[in-house]
TORZA-134077 format. One record per residue (C-alpha): residue in one letter; y, z, x. Coordinates in steps of 0.1 Angstrom, whole numbers. Layout:
<sites>
<aa A	north Y	up Z	east X>;
...
</sites>
This chain:
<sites>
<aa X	north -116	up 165	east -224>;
<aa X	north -89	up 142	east -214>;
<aa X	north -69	up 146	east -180>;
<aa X	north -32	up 148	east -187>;
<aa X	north -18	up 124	east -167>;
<aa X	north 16	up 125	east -152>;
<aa X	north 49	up 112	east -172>;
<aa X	north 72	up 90	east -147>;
<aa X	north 103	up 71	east -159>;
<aa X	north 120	up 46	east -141>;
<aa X	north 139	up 52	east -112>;
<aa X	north 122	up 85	east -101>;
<aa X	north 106	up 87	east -64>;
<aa X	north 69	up 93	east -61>;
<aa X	north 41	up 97	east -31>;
<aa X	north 7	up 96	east -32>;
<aa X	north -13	up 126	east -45>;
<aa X	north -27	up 151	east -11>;
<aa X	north -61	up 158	east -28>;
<aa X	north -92	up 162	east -9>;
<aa X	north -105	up 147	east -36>;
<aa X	north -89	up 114	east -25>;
<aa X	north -103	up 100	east 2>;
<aa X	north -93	up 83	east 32>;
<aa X	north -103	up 49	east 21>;
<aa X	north -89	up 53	east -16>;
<aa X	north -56	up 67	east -4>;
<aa X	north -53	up 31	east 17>;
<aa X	north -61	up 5	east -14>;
<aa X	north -53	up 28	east -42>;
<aa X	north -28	up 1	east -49>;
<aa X	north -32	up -36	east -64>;
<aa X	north -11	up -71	east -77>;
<aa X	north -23	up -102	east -90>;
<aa X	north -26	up -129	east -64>;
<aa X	north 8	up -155	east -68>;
<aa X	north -7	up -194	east -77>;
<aa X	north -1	up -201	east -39>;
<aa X	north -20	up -171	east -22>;
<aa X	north -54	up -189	east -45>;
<aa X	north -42	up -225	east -33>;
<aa X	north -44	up -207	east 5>;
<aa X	north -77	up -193	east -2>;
<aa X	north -93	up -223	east -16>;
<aa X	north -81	up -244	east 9>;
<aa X	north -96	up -218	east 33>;
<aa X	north -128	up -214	east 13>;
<aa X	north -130	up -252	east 14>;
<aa X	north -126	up -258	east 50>;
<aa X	north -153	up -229	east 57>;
<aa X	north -174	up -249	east 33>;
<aa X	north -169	up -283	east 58>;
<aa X	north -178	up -262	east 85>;
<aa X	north -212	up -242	east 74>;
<aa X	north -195	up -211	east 75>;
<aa X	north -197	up -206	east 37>;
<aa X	north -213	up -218	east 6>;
<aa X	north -195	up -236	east -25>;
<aa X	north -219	up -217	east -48>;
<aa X	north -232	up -185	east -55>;
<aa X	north -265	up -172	east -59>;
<aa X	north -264	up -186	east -99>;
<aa X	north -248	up -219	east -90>;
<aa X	north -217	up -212	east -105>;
<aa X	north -186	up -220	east -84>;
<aa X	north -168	up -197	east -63>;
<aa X	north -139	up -183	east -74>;
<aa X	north -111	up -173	east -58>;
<aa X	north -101	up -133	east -59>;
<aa X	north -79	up -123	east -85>;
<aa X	north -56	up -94	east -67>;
<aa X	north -41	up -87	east -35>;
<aa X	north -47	up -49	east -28>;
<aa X	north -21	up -27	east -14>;
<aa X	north -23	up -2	east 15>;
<aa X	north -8	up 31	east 1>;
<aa X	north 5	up 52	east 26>;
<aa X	north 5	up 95	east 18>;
<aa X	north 32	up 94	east 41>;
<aa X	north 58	up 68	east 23>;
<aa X	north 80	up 74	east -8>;
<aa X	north 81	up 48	east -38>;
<aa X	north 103	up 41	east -67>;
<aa X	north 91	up 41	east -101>;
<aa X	north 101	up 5	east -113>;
<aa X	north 78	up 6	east -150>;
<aa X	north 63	up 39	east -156>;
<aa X	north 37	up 27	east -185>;
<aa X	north 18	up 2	east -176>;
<aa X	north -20	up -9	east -185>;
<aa X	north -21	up -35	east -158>;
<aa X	north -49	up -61	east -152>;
<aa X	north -74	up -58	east -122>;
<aa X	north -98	up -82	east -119>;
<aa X	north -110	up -92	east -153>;
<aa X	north -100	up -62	east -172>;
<aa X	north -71	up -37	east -175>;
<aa X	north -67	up -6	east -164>;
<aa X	north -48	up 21	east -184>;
<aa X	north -28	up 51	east -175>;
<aa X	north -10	up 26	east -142>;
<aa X	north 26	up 21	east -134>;
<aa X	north 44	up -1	east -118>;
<aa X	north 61	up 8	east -84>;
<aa X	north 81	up -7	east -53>;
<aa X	north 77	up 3	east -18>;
<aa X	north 111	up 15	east -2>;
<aa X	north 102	up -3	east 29>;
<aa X	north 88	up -36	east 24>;
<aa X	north 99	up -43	east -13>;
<aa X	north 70	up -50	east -26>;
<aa X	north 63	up -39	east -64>;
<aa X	north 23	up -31	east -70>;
<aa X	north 2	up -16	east -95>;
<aa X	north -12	up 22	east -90>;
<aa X	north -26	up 43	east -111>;
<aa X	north -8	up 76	east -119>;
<aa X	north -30	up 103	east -113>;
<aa X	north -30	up 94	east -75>;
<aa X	north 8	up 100	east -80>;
<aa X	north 31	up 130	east -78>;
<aa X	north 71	up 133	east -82>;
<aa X	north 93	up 139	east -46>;
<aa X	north 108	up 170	east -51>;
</sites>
């Protein structure tokens, strides 16, 4: 049986979900972006400077090249309202997408991530 998940629209207020089912450590990276074409430039020039140095290796266990991460993860705070900016989304993460997500902005910061909405509820 499918959960039903929760309908938001655009330009409703949301916080994170008070479950105990949630845990500590899910409530604070439930949320996720794709990494901008200058945050990988940053980490390869980091991951290539570690390489000079001997602090890291230029190839995994399979000898394929490293790759740099694809998304930035968000700290999502049970104590913070957002604002629903898209409230269908399947977004990607990683190297596949993840269904039943909308798109929402901090109120404090600005920043527009990717959550999933069962960890959401409306602000009443």
């Amino acid at each position: 049986m499918k959960v039903k998940l929760p309908i938001f629209r655009a330009g409703q207020y949301v916080r994170l979900r008070d479950e105990v089912g949630l845990t500590r450590m899910a409530q604070l990276t439930a949320g996720w972006r794709r990494m901008s074409e200058a945050e990988k430039n940053e980490w390869y020039d980091q991951h290539r400077k570690d390489v000079a140095e001997g602090k890291a290796l230029p190839y995994d266990s399979a000898g394929e090249p490293v790759l740099s991460p694809q998304d930035v993860y968000i700290k999502v705070h049970p104590d913070r309202v957002y604002e629903i900016v898209r409230g269908r989304v399947s977004a990607a993460r990683g190297y596949c997408n993840v269904s039943g997500s909308c798109l929402v902005r901090c109120l404090l910061t600005g920043e527009e991530f990717y959550i999933q909405r069962r960890q959401l509820v409306h602000v009443r």
